[in-house]
C-alpha positions in Angstrom: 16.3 -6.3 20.8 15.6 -9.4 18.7 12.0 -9.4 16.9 11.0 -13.0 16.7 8.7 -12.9 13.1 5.4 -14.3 13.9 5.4 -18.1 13.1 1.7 -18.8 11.6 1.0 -22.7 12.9 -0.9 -25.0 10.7 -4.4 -24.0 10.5 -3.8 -20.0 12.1 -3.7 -17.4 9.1 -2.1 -13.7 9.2 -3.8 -10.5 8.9 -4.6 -11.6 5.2 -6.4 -14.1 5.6 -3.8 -16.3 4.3 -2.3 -19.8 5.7 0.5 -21.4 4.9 0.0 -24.9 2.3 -4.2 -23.6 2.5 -6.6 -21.5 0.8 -7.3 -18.1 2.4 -10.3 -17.2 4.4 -12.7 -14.5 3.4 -15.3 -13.6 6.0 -15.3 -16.9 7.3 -15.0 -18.9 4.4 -12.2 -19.9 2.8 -11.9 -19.4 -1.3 -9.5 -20.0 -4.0 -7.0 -17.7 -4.4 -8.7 -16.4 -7.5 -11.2 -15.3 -5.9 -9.8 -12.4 -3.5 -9.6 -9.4 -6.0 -7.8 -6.4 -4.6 -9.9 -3.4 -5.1 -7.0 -0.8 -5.4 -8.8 2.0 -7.2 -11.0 2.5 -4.1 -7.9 2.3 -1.6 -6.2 5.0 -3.5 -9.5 7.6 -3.4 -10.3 6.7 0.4 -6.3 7.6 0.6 -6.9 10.7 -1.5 -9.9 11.7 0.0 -8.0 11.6 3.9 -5.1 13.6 2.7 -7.0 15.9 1.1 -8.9 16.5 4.3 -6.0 17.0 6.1 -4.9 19.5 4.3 -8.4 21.4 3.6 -8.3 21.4 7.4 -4.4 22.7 8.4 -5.2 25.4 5.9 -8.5 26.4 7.8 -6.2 26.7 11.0 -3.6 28.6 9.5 -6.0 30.9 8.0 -7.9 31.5 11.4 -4.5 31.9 12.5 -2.9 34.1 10.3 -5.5 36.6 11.2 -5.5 36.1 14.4 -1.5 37.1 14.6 -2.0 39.9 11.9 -5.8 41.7 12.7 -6.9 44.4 10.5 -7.7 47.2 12.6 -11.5 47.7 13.7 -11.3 44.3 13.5 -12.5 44.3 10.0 -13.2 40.8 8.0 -14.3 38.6 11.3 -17.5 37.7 9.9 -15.7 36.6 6.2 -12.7 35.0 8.2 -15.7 33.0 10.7 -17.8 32.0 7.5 -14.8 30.7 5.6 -12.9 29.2 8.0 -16.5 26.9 8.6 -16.7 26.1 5.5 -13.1 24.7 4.9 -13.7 22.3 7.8 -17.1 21.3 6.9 -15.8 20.9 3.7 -12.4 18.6 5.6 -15.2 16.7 7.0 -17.5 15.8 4.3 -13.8 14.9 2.6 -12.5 12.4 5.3 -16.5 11.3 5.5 -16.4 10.3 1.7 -12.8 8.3 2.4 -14.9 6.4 5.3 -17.8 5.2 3.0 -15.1 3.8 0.5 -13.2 2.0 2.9 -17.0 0.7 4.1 -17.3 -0.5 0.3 -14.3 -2.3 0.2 -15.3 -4.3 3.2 -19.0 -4.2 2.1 -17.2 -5.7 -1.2 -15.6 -8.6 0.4 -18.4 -9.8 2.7 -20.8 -9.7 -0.7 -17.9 -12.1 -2.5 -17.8 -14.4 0.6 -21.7 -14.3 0.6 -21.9 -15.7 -3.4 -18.9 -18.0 -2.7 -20.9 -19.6 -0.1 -24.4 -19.4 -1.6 -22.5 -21.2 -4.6 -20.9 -24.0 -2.7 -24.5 -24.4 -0.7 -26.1 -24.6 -4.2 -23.7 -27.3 -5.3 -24.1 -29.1 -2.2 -27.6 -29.3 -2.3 -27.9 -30.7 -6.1 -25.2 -33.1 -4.9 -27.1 -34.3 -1.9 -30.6 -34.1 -4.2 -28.9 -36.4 -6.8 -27.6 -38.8 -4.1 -30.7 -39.3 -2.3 -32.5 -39.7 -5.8 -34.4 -36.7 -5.3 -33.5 -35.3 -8.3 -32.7 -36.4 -11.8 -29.3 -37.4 -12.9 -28.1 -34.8 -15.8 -28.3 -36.9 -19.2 -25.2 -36.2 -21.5 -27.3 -37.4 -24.9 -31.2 -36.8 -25.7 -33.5 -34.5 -23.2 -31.2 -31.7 -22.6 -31.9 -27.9 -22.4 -35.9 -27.9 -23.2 -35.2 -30.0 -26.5 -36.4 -33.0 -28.1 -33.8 -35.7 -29.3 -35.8 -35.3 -32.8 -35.2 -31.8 -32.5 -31.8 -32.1 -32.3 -31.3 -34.6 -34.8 -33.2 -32.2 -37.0 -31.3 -28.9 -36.4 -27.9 -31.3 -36.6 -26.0 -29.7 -34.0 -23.9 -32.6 -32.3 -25.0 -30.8 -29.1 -27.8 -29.6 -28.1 -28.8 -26.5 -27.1 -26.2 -25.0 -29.4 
């Protein structure tokens, strides 16, 4: 059986958020490539955290089992074996819980980067559409500049002022 790989078309991005010839899409958005920082450290601990879950919890079972197979007589050690073997999933659980709330912060992270990316092209938009319509001054490269007087910065001789 011949798998065809998928062919992306122009404007249609993959999984990644990636399209061929364009910037990727975050959330919506799309941003330089720059921008999209992998957050590996908390891929590996939600990894961690999930295997070490699975384990916690096959050893509960083989615990509960193991007894179960081999019984002291009088049926001595129940309430021990009942008591640890809850406590070894609980403790599975809270383990695979804490590998859900990282994954939740690595998405969490991305929508909160999309969010400023936005917010900062918005921002630019707005002083370019303030500075068009003459709402707002135009930036002066010599004199007024960062609070200062053009005396003042003749005085402090700094070429530039603010500096």
């Amino acid at each position: 059986m011949d798998a065809k790989p998928h062919v992306i078309m122009d404007g249609e991005s993959d999984e990644t958020g990636h399209r061929p010839g364009k910037r990727p899409v975050l959330a919506g958005v799309e941003v330089r490539e720059e921008d999209l920082e992998q957050p590996k450290g908390l891929h590996i601990a939600t990894i961690v955290f999930k295997v070490c879950s699975t384990v916690i919890f096959l050893l509960a079972l083989w615990q509960f089992t193991y007894w179960w197979l081999d019984r002291p007589p009088g049926g001595a050690g129940i309430g021990v074996l009942v008591g640890d073997t809850i406590r070894l999933i609980v403790l599975a659980a809270l383990l695979w819980g804490s590998g859900e709330l990282a994954e939740l912060l690595i998405k969490t992270h991305y929508d909160v980067r999309a969010g400023r990316i936005l917010l900062a092209r918005q921002t630019y938009m707005m002083r370019q559409i303030g500075l068009a319509n003459g709402e707002l001054p135009k930036p002066e490269i010599d004199g007024y500049r960062r609070g200062e007087d053009v005396e003042e910065t003749a005085a402090s001789g700094s070429a530039r002022p603010g500096i």
